[in-house]
Residue frames as qw, qx, qy, qz and C-alpha x, y, z in Angstrom:
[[0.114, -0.644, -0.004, 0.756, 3.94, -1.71, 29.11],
 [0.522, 0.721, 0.455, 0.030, 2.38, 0.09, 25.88],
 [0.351, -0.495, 0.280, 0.744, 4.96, 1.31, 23.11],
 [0.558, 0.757, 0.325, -0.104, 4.71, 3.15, 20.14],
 [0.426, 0.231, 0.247, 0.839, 6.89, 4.42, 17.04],
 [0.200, 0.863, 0.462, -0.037, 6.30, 8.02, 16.87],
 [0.356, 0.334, 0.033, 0.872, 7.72, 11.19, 15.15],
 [0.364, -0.721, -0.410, 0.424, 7.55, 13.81, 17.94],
 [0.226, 0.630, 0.015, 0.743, 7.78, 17.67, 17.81],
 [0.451, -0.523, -0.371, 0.621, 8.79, 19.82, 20.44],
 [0.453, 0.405, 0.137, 0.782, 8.07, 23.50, 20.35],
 [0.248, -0.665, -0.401, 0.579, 8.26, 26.46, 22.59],
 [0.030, -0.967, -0.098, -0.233, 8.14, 30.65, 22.64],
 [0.718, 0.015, -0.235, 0.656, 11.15, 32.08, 22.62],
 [0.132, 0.146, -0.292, 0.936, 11.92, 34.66, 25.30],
 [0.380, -0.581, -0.474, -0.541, 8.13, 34.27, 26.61],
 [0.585, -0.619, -0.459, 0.254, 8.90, 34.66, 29.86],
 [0.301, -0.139, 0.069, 0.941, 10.23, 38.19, 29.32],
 [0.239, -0.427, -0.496, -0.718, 6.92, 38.89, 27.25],
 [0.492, -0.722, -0.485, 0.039, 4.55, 37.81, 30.31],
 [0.431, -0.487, -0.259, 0.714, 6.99, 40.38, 32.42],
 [0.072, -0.098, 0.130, 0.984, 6.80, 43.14, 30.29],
 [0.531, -0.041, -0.265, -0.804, 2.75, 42.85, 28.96],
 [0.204, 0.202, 0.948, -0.138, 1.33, 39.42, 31.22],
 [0.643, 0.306, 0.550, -0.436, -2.16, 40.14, 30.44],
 [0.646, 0.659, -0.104, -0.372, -2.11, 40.54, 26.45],
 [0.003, 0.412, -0.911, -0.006, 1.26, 37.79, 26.42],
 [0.353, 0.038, 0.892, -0.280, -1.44, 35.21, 27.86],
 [0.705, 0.532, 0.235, -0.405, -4.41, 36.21, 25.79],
 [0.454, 0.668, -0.512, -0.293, -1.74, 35.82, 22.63],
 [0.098, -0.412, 0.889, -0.172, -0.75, 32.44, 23.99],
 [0.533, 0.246, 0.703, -0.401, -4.02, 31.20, 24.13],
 [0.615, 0.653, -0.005, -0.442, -4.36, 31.90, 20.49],
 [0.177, 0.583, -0.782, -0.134, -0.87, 30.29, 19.76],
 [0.419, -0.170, 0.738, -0.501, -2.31, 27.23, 21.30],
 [0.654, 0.277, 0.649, -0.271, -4.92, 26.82, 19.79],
 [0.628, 0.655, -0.278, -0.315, -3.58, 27.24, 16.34],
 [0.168, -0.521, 0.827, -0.130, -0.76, 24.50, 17.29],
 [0.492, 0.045, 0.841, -0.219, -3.45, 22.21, 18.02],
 [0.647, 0.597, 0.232, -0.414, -5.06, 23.06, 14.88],
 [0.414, 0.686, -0.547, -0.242, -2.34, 22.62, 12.37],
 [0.327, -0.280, 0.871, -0.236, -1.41, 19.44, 14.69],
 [0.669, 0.254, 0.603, -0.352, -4.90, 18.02, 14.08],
 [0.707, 0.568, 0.015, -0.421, -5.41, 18.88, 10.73],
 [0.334, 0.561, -0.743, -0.150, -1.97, 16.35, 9.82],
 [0.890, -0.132, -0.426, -0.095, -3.09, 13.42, 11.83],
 [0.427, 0.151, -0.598, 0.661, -1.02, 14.25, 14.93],
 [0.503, -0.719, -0.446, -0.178, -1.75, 15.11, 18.80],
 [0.001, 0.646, -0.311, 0.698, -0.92, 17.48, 20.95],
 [0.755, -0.225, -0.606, 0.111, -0.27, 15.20, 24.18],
 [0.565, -0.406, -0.272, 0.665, 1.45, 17.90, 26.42],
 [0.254, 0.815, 0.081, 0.515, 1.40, 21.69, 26.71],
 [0.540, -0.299, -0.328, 0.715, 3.59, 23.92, 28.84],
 [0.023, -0.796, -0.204, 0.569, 3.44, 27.63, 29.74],
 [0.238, 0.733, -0.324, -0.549, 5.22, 28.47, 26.27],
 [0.270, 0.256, -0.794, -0.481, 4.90, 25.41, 24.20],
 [0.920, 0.045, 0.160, -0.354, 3.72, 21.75, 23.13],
 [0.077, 0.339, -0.809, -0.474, 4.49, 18.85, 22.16],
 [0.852, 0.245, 0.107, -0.450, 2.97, 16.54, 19.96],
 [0.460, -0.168, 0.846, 0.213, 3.24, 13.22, 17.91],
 [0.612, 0.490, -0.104, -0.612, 2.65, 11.90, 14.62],
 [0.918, 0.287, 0.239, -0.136, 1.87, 8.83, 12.68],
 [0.759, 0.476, 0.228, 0.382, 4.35, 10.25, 9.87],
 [0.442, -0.441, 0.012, 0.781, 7.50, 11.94, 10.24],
 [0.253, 0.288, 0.325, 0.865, 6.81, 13.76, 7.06],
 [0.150, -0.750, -0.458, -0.453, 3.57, 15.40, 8.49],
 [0.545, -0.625, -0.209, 0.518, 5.38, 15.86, 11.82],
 [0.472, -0.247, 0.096, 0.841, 7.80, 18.37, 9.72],
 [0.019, -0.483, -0.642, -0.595, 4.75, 19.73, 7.75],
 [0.424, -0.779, -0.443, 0.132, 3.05, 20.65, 10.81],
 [0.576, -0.541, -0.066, 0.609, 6.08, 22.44, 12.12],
 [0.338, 0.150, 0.421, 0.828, 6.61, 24.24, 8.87],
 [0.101, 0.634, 0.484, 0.595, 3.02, 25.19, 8.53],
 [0.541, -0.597, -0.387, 0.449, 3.23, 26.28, 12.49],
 [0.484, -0.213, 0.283, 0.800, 6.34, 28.54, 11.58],
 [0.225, 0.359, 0.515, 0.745, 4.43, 30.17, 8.61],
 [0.245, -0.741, -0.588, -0.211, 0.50, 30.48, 10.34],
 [0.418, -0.773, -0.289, 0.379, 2.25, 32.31, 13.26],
 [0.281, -0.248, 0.129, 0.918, 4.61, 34.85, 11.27],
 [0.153, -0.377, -0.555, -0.726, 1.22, 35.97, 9.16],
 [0.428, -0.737, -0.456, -0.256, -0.75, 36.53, 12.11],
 [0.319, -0.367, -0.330, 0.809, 1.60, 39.11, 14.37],
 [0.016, -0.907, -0.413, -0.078, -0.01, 42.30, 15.03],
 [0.409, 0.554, -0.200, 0.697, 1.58, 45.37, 14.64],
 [0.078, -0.641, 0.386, -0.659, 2.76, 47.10, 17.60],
 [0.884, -0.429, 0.145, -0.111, 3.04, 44.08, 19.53],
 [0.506, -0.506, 0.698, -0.012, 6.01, 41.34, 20.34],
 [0.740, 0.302, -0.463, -0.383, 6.35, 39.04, 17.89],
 [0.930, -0.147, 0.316, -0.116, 6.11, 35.26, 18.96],
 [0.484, 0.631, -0.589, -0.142, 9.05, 33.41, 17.70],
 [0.792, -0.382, 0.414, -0.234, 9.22, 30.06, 18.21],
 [0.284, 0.521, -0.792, -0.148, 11.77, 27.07, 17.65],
 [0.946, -0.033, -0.187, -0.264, 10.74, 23.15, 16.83],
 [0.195, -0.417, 0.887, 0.042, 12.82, 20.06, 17.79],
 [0.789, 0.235, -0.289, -0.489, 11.78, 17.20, 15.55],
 [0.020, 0.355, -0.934, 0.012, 13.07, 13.72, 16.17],
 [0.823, -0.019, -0.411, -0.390, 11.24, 9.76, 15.94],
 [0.189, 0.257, -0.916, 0.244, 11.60, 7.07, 18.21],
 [0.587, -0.275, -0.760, -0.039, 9.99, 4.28, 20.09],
 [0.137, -0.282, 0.447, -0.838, 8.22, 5.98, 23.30],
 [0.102, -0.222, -0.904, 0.351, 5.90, 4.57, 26.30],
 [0.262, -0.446, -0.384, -0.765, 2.55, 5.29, 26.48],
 [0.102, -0.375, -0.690, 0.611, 0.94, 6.32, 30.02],
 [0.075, 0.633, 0.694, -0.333, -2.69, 6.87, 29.25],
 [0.542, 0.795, 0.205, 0.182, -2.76, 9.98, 27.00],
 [0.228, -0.754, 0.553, 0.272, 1.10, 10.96, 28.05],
 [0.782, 0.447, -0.306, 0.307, 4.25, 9.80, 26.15],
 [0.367, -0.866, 0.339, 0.031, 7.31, 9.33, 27.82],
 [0.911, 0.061, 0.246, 0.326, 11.00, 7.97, 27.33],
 [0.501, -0.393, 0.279, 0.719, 14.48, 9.18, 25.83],
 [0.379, 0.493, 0.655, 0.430, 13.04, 10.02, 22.77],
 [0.016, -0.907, -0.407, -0.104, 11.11, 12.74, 23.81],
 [0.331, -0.788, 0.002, 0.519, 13.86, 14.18, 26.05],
 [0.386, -0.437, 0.262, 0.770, 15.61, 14.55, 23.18],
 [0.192, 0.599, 0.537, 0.562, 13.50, 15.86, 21.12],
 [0.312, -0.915, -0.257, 0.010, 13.37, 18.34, 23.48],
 [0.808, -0.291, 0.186, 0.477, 16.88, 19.04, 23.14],
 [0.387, 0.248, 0.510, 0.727, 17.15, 19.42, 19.98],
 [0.325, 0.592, 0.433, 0.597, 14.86, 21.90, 20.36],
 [0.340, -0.874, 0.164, 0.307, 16.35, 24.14, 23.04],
 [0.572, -0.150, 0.386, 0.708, 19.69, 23.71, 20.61],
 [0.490, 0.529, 0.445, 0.531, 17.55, 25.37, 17.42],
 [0.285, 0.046, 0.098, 0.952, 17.71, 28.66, 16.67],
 [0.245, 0.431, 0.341, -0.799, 14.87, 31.18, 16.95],
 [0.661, 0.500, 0.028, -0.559, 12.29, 30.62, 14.12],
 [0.165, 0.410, -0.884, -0.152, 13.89, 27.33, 13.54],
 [0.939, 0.007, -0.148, -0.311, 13.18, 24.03, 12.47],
 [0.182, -0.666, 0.712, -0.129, 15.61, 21.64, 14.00],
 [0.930, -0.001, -0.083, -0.357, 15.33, 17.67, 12.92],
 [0.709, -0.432, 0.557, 0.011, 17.19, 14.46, 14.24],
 [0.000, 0.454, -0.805, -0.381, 19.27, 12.60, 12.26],
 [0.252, 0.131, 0.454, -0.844, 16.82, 10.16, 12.43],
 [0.327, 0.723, 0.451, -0.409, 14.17, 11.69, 11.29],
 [0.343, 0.649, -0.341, -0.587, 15.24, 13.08, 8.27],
 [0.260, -0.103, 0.932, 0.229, 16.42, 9.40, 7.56],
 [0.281, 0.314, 0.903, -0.085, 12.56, 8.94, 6.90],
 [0.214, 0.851, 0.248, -0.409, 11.58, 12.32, 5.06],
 [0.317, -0.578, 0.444, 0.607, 14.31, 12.52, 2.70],
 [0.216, 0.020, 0.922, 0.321, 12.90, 10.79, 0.24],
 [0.001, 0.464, 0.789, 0.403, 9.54, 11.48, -0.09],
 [0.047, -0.861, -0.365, 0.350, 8.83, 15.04, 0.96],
 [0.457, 0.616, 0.098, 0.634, 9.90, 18.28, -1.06],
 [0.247, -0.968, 0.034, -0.006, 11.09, 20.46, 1.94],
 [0.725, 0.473, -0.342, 0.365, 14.66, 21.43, 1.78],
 [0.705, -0.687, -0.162, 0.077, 17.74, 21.05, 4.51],
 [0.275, 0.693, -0.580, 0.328, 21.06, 22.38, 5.53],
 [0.891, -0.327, -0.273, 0.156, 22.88, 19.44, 7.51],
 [0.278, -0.879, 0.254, -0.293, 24.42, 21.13, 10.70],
 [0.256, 0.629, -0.636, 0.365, 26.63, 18.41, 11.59],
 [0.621, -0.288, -0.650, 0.330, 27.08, 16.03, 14.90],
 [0.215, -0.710, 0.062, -0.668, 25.72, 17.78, 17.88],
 [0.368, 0.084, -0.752, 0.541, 26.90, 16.80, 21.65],
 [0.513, -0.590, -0.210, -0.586, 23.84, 16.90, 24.11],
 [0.354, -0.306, 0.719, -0.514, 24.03, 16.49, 28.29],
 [0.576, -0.068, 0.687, -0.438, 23.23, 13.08, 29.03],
 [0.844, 0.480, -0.027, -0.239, 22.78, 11.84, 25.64],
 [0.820, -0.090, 0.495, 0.274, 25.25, 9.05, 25.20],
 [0.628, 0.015, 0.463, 0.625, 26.14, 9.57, 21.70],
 [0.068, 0.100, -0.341, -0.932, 26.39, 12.71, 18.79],
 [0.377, 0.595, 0.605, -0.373, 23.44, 13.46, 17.64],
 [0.300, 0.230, 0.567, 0.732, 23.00, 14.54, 13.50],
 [0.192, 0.602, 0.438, -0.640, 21.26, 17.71, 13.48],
 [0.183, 0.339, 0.474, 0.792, 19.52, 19.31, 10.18],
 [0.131, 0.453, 0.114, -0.874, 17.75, 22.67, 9.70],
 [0.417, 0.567, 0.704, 0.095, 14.65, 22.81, 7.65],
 [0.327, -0.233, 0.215, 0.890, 15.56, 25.75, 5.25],
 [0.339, 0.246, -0.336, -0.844, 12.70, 26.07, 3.12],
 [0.665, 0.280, 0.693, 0.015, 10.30, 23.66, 0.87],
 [0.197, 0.008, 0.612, 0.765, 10.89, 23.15, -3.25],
 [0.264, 0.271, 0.158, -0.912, 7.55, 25.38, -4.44],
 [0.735, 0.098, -0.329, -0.585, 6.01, 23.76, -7.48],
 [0.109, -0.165, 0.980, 0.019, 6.63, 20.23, -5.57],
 [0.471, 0.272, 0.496, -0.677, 2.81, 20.26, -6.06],
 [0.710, 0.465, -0.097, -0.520, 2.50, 19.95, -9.28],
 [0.117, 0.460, -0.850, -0.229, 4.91, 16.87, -9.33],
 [0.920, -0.140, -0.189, -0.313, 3.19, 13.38, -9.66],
 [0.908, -0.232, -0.336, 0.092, 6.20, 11.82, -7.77],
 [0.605, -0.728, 0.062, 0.316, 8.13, 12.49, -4.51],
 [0.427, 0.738, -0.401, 0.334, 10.91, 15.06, -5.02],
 [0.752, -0.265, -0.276, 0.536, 14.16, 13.87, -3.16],
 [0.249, -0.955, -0.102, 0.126, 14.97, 16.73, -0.46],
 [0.509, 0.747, -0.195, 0.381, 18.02, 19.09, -1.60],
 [0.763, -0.559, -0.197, 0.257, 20.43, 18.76, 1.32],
 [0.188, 0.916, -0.104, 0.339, 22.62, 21.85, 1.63],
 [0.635, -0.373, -0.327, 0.592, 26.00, 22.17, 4.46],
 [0.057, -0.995, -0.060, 0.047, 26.78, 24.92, 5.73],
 [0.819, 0.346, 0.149, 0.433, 30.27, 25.53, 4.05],
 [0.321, -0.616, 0.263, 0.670, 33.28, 28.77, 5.00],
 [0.513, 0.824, 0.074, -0.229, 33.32, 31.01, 1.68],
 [0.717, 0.195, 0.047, 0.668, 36.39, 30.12, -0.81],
 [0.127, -0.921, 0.326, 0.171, 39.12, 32.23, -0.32],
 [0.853, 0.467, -0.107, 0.209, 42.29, 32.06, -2.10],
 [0.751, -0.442, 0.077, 0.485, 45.92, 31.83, -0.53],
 [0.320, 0.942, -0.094, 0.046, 48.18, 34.54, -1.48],
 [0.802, -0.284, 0.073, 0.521, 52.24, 33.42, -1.09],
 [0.165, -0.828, 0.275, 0.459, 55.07, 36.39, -1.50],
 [0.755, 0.652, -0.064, 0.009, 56.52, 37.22, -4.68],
 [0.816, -0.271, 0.202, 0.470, 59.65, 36.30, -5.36],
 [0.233, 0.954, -0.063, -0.176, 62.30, 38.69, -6.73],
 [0.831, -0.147, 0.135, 0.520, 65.27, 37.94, -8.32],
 [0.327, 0.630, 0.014, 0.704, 68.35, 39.99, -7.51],
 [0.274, -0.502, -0.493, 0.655, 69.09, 42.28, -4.94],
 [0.006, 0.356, 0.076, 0.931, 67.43, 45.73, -6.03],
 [0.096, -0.269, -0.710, 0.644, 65.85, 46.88, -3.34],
 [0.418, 0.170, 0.159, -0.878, 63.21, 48.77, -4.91],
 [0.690, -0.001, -0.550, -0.469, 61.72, 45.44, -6.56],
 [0.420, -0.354, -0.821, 0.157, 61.75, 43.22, -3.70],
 [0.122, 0.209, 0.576, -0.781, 59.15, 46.57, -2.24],
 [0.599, 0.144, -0.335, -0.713, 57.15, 46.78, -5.20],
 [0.526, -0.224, -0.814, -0.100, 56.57, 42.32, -4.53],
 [0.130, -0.211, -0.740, 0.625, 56.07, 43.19, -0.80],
 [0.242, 0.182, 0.046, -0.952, 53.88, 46.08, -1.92],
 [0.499, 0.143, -0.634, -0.573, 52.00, 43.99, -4.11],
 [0.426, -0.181, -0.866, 0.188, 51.38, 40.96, -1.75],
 [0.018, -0.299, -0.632, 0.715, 50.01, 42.93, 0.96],
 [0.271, 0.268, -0.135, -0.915, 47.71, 44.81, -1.81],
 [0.435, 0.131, -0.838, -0.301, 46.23, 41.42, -2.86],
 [0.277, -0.151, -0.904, 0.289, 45.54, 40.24, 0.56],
 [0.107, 0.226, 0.432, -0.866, 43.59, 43.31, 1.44]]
């Protein structure tokens, strides 16, 4: 049996099966264009487009970093090319690497499913990457992440590390050597703890002025 490393991308059309109900003929013609830009950004990184479905692909790549390149430039080519007074296409990636079977010009194996996972978990116009995978991009790509955390998938055996591609560092171009990717969490704004004043004494109009005060603080 024939096996391969690859870095895999899943991505569909979100809500496209609402689009085809509400406009099917001009949904499909727009699909066919989504398509074939997929396969074009796909091609033009050294990667293949091995599977398509009614509202996505997926594909493989040599190099995880071009796998997340691809998906980025995907993400970009297709918000610059909505027409006005139409639907807008919005689509979410799953990104992940692993060791997958090869049946003739299919892939198949756990890998994939869960790269497919991950990218039913992501978020509209999301980039969604395995733990992984980022292992192997961190280093020597300039796109930047927010790390979402352990994620719990059906049938997947153990957590799963998810990250969100957030962006990419702009002038990495002009560097002459890999920038290390900025890794961001997602993080509850500080807030500060208010505790009741104390009054000493009984006068009763200073222990309302501390009550007054405490509640005036918190609001």
């Amino acid at each position: 049996m024939k096996r391969r490393m690859a870095a895999l991308m899943v991505a569909d059309i979100v809500g496209y099966s609402g689009m085809m109900e509400r406009a099917e003929e001009q949904t499909a013609e727009r699909l066919a264009s989504c398509q074939a830009l997929i396969s074009e950004k796909v091609d033009l990184l050294d990667g293949r487009v091995f599977k398509t479905t009614g509202d996505g692909a997926l594909a493989e790549f040599p190099s995880a970093v071009n796998a997340v390149r691809s998906a980025f430039e995907i993400r970009s080519a297709l918000a610059g090319a909505q027409e006005p007074d139409t639907e807008p296409f919005r689509m979410r990636f799953g990104l992940h690497i692993a060791d997958v079977v090869v049946q003739g010009d299919d892939l198949v194996g756990d890998g994939i499913n869960l790269a497919a996972r991950i990218q039913a978990a992501a978020e509209p116009d999301s980039i969604y990457v395995s733990g992984a995978l980022f292992d192997h991009v961190r280093r020597n790509s300039a796109f930047i992440f927010d790390d979402l955390g352990e994620r719990a998938f059906k049938n997947i055996t153990e957590p799963v590390h998810l990250y969100r591609v957030r962006g990419e560092i702009g002038a990495h171009r002009l560097q002459s050597a890999p920038t290390q990717l900025v890794i961001t969490t997602e993080r509850r704004p500080a807030s500060v703890a208010v505790l009741p004043f104390r009054v000493s004494g009984d006068d009763e109009n200073q222990r309302y002025l501390a009550e007054g005060l405490t509640e005036e603080l918190i609001v």
